[in-house]
C-alpha positions as CSV (number, residue, x, y, z in Angstrom):
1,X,-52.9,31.0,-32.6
2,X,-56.0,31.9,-34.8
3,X,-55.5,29.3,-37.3
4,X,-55.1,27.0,-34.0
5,X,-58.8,28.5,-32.7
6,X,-60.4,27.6,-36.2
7,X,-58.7,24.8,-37.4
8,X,-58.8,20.9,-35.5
9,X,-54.8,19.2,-35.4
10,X,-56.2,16.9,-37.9
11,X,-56.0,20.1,-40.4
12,X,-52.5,21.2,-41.8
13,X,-54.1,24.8,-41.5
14,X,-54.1,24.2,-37.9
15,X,-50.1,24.2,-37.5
16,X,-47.6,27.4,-38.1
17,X,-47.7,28.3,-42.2
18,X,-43.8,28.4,-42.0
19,X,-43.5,24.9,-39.8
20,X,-41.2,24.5,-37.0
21,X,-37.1,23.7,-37.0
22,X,-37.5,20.5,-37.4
23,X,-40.0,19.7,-39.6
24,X,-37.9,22.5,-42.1
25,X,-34.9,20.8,-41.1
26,X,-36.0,17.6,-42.0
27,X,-37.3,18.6,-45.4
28,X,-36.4,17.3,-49.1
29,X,-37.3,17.7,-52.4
30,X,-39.2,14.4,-52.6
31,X,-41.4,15.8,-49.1
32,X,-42.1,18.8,-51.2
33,X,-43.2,17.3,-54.5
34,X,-45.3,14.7,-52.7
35,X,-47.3,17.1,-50.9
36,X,-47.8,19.5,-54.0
37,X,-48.8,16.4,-56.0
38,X,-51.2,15.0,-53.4
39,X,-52.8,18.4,-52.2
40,X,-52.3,21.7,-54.9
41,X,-52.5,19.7,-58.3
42,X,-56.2,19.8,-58.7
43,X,-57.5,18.7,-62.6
44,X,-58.3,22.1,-64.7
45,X,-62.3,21.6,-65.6
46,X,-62.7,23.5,-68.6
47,X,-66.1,23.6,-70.8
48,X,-66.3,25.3,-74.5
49,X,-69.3,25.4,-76.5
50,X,-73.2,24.5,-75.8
51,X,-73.0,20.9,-76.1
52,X,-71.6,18.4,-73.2
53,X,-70.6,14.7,-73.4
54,X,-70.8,12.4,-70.5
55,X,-67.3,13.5,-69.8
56,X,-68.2,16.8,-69.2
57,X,-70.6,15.9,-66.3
58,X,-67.0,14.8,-64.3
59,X,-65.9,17.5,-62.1
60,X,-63.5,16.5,-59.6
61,X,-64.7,18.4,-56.3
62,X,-62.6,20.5,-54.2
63,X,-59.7,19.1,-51.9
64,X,-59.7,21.5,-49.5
65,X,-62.8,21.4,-47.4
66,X,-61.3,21.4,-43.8
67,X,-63.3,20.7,-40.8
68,X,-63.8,24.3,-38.9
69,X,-64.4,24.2,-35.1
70,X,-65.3,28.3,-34.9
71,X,-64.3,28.2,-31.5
72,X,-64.8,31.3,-29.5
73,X,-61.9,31.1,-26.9
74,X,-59.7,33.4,-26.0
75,X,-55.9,32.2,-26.7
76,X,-53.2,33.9,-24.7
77,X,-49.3,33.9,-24.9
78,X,-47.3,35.8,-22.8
79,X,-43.5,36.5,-23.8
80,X,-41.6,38.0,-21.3
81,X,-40.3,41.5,-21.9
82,X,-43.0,42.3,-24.3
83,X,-45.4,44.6,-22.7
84,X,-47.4,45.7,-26.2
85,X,-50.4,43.1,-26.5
86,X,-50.9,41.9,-30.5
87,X,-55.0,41.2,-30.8
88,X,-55.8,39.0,-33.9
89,X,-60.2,38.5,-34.4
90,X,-60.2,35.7,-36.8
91,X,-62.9,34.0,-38.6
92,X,-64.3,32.3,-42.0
93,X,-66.4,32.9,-44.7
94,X,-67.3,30.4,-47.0
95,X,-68.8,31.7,-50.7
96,X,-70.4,29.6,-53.3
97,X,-67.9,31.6,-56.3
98,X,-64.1,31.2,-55.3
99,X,-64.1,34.5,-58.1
100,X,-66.5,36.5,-56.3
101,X,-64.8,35.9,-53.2
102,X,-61.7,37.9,-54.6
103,X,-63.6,40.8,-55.3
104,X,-65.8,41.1,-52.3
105,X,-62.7,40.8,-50.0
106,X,-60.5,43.3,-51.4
107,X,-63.5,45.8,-51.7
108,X,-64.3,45.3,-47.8
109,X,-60.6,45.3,-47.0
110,X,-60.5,49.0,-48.8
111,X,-63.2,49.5,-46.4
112,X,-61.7,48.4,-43.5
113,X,-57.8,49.5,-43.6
114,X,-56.1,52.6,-44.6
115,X,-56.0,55.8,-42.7
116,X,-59.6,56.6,-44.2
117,X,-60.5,53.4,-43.1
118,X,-62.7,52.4,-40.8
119,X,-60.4,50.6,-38.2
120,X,-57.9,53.3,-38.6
121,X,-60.4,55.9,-38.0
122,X,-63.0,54.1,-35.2
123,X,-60.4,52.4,-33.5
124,X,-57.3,55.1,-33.4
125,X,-58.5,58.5,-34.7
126,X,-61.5,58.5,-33.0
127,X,-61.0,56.4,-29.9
128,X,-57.1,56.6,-29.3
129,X,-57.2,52.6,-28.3
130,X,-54.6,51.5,-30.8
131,X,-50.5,51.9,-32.4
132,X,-51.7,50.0,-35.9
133,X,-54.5,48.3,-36.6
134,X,-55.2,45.8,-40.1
135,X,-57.7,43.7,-42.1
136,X,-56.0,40.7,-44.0
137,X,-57.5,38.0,-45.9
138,X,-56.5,34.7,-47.0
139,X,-58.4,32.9,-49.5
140,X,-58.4,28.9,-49.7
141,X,-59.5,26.3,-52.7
142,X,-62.8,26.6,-53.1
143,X,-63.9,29.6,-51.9
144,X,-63.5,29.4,-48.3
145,X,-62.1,32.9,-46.7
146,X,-60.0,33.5,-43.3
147,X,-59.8,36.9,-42.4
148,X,-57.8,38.5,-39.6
149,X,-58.3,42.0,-37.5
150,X,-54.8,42.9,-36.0
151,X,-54.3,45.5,-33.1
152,X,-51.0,46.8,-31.4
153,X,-52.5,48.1,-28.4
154,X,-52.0,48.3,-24.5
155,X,-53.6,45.2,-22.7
156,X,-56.1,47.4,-20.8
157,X,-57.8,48.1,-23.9
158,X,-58.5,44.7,-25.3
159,X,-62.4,44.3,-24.5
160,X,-63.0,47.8,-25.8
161,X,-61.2,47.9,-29.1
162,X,-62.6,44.1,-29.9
163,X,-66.3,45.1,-29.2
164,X,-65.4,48.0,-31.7
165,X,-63.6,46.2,-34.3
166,X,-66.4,43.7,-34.3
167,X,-68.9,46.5,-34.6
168,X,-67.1,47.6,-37.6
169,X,-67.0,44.2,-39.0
170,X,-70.2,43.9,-39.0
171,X,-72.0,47.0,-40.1
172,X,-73.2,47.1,-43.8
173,X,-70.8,48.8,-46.2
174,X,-72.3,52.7,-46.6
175,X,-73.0,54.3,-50.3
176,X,-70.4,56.6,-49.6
177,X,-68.1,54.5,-48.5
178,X,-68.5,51.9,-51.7
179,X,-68.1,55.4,-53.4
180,X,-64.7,56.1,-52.0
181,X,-63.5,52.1,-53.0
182,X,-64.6,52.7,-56.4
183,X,-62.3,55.7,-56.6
184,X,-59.6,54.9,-55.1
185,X,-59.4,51.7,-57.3
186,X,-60.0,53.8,-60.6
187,X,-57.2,56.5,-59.5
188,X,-54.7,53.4,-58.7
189,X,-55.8,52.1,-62.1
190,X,-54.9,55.6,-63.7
191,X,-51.4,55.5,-61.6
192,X,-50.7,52.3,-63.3
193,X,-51.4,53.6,-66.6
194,X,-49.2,56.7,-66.2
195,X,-46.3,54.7,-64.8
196,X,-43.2,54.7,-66.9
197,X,-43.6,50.7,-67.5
198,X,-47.0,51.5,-69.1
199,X,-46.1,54.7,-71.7
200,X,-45.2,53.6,-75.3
């Protein structure tokens, strides 16, 4: 449903990530290699030393520029005999460095999840509104991000757990808590290190 409120039909990101029965149903090898061959094999542009030849000049651009429609409905299922409401915010970002993109995301996802987090600790801790509560990230060819908040809540809380969640979202990353990313990433670094796969 949030790829669906981002994405037009005329975009494969539009449509369920694990298709539907009969699409799976229907699927061969030849299917598969067509679509990898036609969409993921994108040429490798690779440039060594200070001189370039016309042939360097060639880069082939990216494949994966999908039209985004941002809309800012609200989409609704109800299943019967579920009473917990799942709440997903969606949206994109688009950066210039695919690389870059990598880095900022999982630094602001350190922000955002864990139970010093700030979801965890605005939205549950401090306001009791929510069972779990996530930030997840998926990062597309060329740099384009889609990023997902996810709430397990009661429906009566919806409006006040988005407008906090968004609120979160938005406010700029503290000094104390880029502090506490760049410590927790050092002390998982050191947990690799003392691992048993990593001792000589």
């Amino acid at each position: 449903l949030s790829s669906r409120s981002l994405f037009p039909t005329t975009s494969g990101l539009h449509l369920p990530i694990i298709g539907t029965r009969e699409t799976i149903k229907n699927m061969t090898r030849d299917t598969l290699v067509n679509h990898f061959n036609k969409h993921y094999k994108n040429p490798i542009y690779i440039e060594v030393g200070p001189e370039k030849s016309e042939k360097d000049q060639i880069v082939t651009p990216y494949k994966f520029h999908w039209e985004k429609t941002n809309s800012n409905e609200d989409f609704i299922v109800t299943r019967p005999g579920i009473n917990q409401t799942n709440m997903v915010l969606t949206g994109t970002i688009d950066f210039e460095d695919p690389l870059q993109s990598v880095f900022d995301m999982n630094f602001f996802a350190d922000v955002m999840n864990g139970f010093c987090g700030r979801l965890f600790d605005t939205i549950r801790e401090k306001n009791h509104l929510v069972y779990s509560t996530s930030f997840n990230f998926h990062i597309f060819n060329g740099g384009t991000v889609q990023y997902w908040l996810y709430a397990a809540l009661d429906a009566e809380n919806i409006e006040k757990a988005r407008n906090l969640m968004l609120q979160e979202l938005t406010r700029p990353v503290t000094d104390d808590e880029a502090e506490f990313v760049k410590n927790k990433w050092i002390g998982g670094h050191q947990l690799v290190l003392d691992g048993k796969s990593s001792l000589a």
